[in-house]
C-alpha positions in Angstrom: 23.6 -30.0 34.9 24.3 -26.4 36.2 27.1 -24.5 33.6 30.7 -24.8 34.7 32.3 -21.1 36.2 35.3 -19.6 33.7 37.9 -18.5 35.9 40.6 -17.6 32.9 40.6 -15.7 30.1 41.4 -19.3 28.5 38.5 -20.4 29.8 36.3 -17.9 28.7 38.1 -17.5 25.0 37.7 -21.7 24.5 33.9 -21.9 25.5 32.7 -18.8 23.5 31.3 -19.4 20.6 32.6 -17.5 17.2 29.3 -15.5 16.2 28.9 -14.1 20.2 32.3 -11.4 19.9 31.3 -10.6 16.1 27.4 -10.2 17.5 29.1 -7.7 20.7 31.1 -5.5 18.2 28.1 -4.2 16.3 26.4 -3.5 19.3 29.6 -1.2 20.1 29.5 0.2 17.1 25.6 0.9 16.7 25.7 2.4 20.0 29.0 4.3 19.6 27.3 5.9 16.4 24.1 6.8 18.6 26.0 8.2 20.8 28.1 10.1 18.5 25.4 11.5 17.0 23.7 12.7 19.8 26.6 14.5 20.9 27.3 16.0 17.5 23.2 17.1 17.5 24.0 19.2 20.7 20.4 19.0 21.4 19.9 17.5 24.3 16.2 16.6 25.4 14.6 14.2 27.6 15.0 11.5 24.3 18.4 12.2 23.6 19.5 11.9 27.0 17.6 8.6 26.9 19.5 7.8 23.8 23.1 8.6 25.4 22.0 6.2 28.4 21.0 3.5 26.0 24.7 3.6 24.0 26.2 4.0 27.7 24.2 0.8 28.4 24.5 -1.3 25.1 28.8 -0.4 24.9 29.0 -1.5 28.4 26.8 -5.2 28.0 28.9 -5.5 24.6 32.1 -6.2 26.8 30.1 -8.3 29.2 28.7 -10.4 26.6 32.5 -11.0 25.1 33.4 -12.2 28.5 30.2 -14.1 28.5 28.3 -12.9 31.8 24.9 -14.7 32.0 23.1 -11.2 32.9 24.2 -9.8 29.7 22.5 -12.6 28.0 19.3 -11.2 28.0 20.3 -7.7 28.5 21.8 -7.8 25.3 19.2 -9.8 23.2 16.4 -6.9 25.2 19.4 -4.1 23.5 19.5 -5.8 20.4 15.6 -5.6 19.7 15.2 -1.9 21.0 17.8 -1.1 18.2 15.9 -2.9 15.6 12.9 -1.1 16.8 14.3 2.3 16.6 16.1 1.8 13.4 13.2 0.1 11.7 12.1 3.8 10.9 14.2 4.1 8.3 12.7 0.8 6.5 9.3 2.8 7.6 10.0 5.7 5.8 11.0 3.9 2.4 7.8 2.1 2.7 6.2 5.1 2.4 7.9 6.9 -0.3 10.4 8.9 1.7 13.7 7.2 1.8 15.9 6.5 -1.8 16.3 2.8 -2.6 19.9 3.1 -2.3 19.3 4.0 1.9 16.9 1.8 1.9 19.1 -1.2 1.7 21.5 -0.3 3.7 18.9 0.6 6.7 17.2 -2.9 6.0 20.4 -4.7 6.7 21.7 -2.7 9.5 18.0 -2.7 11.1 16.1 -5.8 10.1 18.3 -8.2 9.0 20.9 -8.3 11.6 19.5 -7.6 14.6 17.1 -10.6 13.5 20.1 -12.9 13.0 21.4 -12.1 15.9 18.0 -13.0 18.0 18.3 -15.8 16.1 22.0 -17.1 17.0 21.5 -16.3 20.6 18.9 -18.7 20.8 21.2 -21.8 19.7 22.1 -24.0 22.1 25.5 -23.4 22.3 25.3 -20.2 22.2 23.1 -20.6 25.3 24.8 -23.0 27.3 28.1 -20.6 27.1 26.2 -18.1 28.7 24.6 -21.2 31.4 20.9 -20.0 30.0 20.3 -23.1 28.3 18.6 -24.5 31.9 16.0 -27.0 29.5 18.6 -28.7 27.8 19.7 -32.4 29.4 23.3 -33.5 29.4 
């Protein structure tokens, strides 16, 4: 059974499911902070400018993801795991002695825990079918 076309804001706000929005507003907010912090750096090389394009990218899937556009499904899961990645540095550097306890908690949640929980809710069916990914699924 192919997944039924929104054509209201109704539509879209009655088939999303509660975790997607809360899961698209970190992603604007990791991304706005990235990009802040590039900008505030002033240093712009070859990786920041990659940076800047990744925020650009990951602010703009947040929105499509809120109005639940199957491309952004995977974009954003794709996003999602190249944050983890590039915060799981910080969660490196405690392992090794580096980082205080108290940042290392903080940088665990924000880059191991909730990008995992995320992957993990945007694998749920629901979750799925509202984006019309969920093509293994029988009704």
């Amino acid at each position: 059974m192919e997944a039924r076309e929104v054509s209201n804001q109704k539509d879209i706000d009655s088939k999303r499911p509660g975790g997607v929005a809360l899961a698209a507003i970190w992603l604007m907010i990791s991304s706005g902070a990235s990009f802040v912090s590039v900008l505030m750096s002033g240093n712009f090389s070859g990786l920041s400018i990659a940076l800047l394009a990744f925020s650009v990218i990951a602010f703009l899937t947040s929105f499509a993801v809120i109005a639940l556009k199957k491309w952004a499904y995977w974009v954003f899961l794709i996003l999602v795991a190249l944050l983890g990645l590039n915060n799981l540095s910080d969660v490196m550097l405690w392992g090794l002695g580096v980082a205080p306890d108290q940042e290392f908690q903080i940088s665990f949640i924000t880059s191991v825990i909730i990008p995992v929980a995320i992957t993990v809710y945007f694998f749920t069916q629901p979750v799925r079918q509202a984006f019309g990914v969920d093509e293994g699924a029988s009704n």
